[in-house]
N, CA, C and O atoms as CSV, one atom per row, in Angstrom:
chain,resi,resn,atom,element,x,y,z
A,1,UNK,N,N,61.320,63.620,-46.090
A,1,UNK,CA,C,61.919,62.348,-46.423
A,1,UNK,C,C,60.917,61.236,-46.113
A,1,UNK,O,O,60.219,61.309,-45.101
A,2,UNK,N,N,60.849,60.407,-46.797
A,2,UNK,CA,C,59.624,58.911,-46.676
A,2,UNK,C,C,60.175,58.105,-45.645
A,2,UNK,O,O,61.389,57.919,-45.563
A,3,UNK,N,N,59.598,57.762,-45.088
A,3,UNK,CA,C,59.889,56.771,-43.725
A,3,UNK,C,C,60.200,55.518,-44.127
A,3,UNK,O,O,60.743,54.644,-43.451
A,4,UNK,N,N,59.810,55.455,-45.336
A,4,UNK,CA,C,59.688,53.658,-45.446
A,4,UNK,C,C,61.023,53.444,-46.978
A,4,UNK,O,O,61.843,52.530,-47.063
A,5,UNK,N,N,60.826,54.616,-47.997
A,5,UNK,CA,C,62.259,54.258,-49.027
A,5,UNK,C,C,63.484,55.638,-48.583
A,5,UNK,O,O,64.663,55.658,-48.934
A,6,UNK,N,N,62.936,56.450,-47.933
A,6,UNK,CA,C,64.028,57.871,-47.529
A,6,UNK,C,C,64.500,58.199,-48.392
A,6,UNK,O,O,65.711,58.418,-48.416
A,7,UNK,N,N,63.337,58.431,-49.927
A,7,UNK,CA,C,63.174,59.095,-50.914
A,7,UNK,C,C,62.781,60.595,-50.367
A,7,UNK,O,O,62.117,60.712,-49.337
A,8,UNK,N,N,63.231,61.738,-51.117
A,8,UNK,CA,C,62.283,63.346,-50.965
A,8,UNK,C,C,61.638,63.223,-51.856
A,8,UNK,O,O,61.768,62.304,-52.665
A,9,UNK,N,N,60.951,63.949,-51.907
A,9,UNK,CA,C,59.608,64.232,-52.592
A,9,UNK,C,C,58.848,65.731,-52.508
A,9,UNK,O,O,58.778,66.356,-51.449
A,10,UNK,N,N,58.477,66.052,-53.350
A,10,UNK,CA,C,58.374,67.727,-52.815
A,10,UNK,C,C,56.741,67.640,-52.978
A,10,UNK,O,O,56.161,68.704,-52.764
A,11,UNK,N,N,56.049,66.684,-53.276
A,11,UNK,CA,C,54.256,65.999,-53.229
A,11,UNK,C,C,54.505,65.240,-51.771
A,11,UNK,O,O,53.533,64.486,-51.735
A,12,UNK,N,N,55.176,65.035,-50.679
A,12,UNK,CA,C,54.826,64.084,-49.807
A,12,UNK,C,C,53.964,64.118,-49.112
A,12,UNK,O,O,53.300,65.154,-49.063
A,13,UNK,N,N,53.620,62.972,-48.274
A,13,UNK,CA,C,52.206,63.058,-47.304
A,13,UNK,C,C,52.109,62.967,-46.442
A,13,UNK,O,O,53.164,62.416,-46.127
A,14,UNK,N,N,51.479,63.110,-45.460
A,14,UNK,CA,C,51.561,62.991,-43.886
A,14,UNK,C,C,50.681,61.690,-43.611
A,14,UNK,O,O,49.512,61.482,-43.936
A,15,UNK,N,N,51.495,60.945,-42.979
A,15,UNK,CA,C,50.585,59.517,-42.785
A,15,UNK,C,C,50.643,59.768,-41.185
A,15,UNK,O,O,51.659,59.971,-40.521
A,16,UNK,N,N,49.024,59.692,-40.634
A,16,UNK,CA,C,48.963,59.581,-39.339
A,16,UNK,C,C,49.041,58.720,-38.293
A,16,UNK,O,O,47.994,58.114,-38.068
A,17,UNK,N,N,50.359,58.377,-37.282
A,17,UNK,CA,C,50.373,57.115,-36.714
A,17,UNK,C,C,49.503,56.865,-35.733
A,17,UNK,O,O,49.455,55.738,-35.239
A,18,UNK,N,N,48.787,57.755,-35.357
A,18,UNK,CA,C,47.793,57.671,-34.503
A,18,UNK,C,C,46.521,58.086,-35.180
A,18,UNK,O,O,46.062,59.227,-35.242
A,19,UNK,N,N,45.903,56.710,-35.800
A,19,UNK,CA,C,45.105,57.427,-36.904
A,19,UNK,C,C,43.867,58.114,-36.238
A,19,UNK,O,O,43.295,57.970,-35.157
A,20,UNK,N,N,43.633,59.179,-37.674
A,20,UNK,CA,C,43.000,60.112,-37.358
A,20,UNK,C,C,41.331,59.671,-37.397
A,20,UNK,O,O,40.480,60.353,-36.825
A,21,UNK,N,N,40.979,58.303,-38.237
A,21,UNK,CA,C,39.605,57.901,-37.672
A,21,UNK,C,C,39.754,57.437,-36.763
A,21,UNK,O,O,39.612,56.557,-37.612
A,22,UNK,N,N,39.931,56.981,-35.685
A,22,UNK,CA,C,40.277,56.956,-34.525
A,22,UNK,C,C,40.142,57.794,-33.238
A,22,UNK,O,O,39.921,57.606,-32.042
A,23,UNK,N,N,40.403,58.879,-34.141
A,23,UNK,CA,C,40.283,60.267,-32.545
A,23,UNK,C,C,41.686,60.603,-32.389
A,23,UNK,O,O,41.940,61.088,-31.286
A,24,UNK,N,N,42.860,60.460,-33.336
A,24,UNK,CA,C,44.084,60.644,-33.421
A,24,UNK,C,C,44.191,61.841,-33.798
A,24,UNK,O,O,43.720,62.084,-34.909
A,25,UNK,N,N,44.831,62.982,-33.027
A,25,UNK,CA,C,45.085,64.225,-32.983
A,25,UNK,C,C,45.842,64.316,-34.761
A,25,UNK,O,O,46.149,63.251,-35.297
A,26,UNK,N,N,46.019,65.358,-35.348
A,26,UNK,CA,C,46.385,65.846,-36.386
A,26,UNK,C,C,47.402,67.209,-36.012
A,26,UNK,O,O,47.333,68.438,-36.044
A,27,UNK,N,N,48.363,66.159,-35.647
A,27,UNK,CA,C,49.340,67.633,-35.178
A,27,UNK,C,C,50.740,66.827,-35.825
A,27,UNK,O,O,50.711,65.658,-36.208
A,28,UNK,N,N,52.089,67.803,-35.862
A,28,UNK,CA,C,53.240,67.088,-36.739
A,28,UNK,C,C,53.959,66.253,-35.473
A,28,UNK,O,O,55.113,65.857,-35.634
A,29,UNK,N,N,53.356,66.029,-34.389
A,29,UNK,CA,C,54.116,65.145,-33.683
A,29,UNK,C,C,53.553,63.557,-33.565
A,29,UNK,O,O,54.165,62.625,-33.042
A,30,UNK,N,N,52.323,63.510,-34.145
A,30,UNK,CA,C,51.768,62.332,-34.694
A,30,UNK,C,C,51.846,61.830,-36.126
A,30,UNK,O,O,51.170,60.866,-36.485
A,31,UNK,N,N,52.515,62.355,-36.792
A,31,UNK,CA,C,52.458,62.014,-38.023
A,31,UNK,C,C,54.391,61.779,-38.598
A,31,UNK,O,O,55.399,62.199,-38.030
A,32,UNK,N,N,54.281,61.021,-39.799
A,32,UNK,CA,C,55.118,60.382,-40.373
A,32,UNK,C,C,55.318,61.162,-41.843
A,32,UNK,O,O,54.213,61.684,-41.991
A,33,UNK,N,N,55.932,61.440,-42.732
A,33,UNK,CA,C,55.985,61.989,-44.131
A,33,UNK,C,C,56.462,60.614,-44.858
A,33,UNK,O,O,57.426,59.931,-44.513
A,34,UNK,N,N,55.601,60.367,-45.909
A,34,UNK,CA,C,55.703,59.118,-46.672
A,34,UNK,C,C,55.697,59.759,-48.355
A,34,UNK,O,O,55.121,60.728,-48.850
A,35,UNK,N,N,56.468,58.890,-48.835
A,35,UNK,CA,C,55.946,59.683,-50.800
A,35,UNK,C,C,54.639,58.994,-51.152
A,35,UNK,O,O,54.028,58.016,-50.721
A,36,UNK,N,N,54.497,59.700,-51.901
A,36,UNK,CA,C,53.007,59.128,-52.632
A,36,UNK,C,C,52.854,57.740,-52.723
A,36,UNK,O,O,51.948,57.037,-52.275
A,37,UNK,N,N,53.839,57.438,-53.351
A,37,UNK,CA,C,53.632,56.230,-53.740
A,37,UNK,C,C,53.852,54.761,-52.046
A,37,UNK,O,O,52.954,54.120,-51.498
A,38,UNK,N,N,54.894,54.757,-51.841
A,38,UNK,CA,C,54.793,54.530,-50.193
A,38,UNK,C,C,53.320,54.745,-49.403
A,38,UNK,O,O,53.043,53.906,-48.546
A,39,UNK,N,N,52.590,55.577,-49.598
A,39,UNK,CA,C,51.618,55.901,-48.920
A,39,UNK,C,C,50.545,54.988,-49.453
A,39,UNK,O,O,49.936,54.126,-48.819
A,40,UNK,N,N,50.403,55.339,-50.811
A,40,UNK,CA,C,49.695,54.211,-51.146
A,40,UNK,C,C,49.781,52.425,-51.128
A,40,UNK,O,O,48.983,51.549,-50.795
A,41,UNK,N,N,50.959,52.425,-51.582
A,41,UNK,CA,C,51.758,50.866,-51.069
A,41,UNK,C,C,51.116,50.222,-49.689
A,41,UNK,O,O,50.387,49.231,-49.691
A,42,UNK,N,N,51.649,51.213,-48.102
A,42,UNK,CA,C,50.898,51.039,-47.317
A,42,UNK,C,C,49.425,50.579,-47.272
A,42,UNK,O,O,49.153,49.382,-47.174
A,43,UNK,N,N,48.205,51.812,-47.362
A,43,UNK,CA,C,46.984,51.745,-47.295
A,43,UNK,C,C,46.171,50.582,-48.278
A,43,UNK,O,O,44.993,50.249,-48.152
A,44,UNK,N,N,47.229,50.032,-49.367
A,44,UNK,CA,C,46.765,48.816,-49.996
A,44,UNK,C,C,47.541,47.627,-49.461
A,44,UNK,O,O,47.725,46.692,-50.239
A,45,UNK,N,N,47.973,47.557,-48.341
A,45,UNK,CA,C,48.877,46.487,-47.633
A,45,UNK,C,C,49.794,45.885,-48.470
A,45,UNK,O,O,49.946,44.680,-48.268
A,46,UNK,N,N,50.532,46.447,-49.468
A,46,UNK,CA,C,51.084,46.197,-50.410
A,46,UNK,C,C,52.701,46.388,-50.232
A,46,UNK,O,O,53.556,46.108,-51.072
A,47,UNK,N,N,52.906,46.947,-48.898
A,47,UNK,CA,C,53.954,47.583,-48.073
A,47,UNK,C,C,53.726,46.976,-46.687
A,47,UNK,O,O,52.575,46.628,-46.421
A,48,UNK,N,N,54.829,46.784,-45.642
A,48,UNK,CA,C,54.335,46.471,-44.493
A,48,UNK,C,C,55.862,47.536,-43.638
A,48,UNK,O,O,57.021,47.143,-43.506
A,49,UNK,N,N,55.516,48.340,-43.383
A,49,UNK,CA,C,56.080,49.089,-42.230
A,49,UNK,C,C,55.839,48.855,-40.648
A,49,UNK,O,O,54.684,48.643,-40.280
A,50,UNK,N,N,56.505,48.874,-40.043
A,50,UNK,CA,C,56.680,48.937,-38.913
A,50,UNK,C,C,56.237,49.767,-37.798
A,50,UNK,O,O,56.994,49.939,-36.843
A,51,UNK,N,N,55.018,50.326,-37.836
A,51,UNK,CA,C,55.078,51.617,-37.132
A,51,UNK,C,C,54.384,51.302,-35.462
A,51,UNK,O,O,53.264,50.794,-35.513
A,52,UNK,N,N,54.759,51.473,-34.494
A,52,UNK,CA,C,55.028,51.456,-33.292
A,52,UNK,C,C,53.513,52.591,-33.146
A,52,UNK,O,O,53.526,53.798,-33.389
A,53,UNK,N,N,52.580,51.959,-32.791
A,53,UNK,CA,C,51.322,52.690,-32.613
A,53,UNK,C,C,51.600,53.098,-30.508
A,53,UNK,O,O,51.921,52.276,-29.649
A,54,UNK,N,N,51.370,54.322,-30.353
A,54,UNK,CA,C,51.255,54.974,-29.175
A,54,UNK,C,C,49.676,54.402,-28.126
A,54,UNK,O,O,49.446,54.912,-27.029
């Protein structure tokens, strides 16, 4: 389910909240499932989510 419309999607993505250039582990307890499109929205600031960085 997308974090940001709680659309499914059976293409979704794992957006890392502890990003991974960073030194942010790549495990499913750091990460978020976003749809494609959401994901991209985000990474072009075209979206503004809320996400509570650790």
């Amino acid at each position: 389910m997308c974090l940001r419309c709680g659309g499914v999607f059976k293409d979704s993505h794992g957006h890392h909240l502890l990003y991974y250039s960073e030194g942010g582990p790549a495990n499913y307890q750091t990460m978020a499932t976003m749809c494609p499109g959401c994901h991209r929205k985000y990474h072009s600031k075209k979206a503004n989510i809320d996400i509570i960085r650790f």
